[in-house]
N, C-alpha and C positions, 0 to 999 in steps of 0.2 A: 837323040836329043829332042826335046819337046820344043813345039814353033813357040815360043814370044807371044802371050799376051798381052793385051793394053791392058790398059790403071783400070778403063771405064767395063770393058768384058770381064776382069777379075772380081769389081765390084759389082756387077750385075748377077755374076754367078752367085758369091758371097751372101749376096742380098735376096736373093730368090730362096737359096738353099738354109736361108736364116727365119725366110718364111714372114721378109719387110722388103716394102720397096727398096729399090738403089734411091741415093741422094740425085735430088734434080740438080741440074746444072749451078743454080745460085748458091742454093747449098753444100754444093761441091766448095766452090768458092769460098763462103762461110769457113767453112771444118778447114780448108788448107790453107784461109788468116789466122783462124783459132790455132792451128798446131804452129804455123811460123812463130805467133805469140810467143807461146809457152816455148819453142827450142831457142828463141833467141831472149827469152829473161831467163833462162834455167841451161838443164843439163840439155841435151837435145833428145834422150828419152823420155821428154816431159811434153814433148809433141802429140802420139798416140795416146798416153796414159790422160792426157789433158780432154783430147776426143771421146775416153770412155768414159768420164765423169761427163763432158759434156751430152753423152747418151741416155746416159744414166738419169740425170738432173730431171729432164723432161723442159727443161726453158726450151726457150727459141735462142738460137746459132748468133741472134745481134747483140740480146743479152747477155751471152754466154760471152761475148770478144770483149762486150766493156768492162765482167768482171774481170777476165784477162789482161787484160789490158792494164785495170785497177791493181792485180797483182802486182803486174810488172813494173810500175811504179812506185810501190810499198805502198800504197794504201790501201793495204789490204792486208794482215801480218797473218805469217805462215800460220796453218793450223786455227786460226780465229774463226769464229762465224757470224761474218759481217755480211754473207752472202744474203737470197729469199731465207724470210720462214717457211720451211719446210713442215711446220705442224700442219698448216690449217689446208693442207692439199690432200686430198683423200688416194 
């Protein structure tokens, strides 16, 4: 049986062998309010899938909690794009 790693060694691994740093500590913080977000206004597999959009996007992690956040209040309607313009980003 293999020892037990921590959350923080898994993602350092993760994160080297991805060839990006690991999340520093605040943004650790960040990404596990953004996933709480999303598991508690949705399904709770809306947690991870919520972090890879949040990956993807390119925002910053305080941005990303208020659109969350905006979701989870309905002001924001499923499938809409009420989010940034995405055109004018190269």
């Amino acid at each position: 049986m293999l020892d037990a790693v921590s959350r923080d060694e898994w993602i350092a691994s993760f994160a080297c062998a991805a060839g990006v740093q690991p999340p520093s500590v605040d943004e650790i913080t960040e990404l596990l309010e953004l996933a709480a977000t999303a598991a508690h206004g949705s399904e709770r597999t809306a947690a991870p899938l919520a972090c890879w959009v949040a990956g993807r996007s390119g925002l910053e992690l305080a941005e990303l909690r208020q659109i969350a956040q905006r979701v989870g209040e309905g002001s924001i309607e499923p499938g809409s794009a009420s989010g940034p313009d995405r055109r004018s980003r190269g």
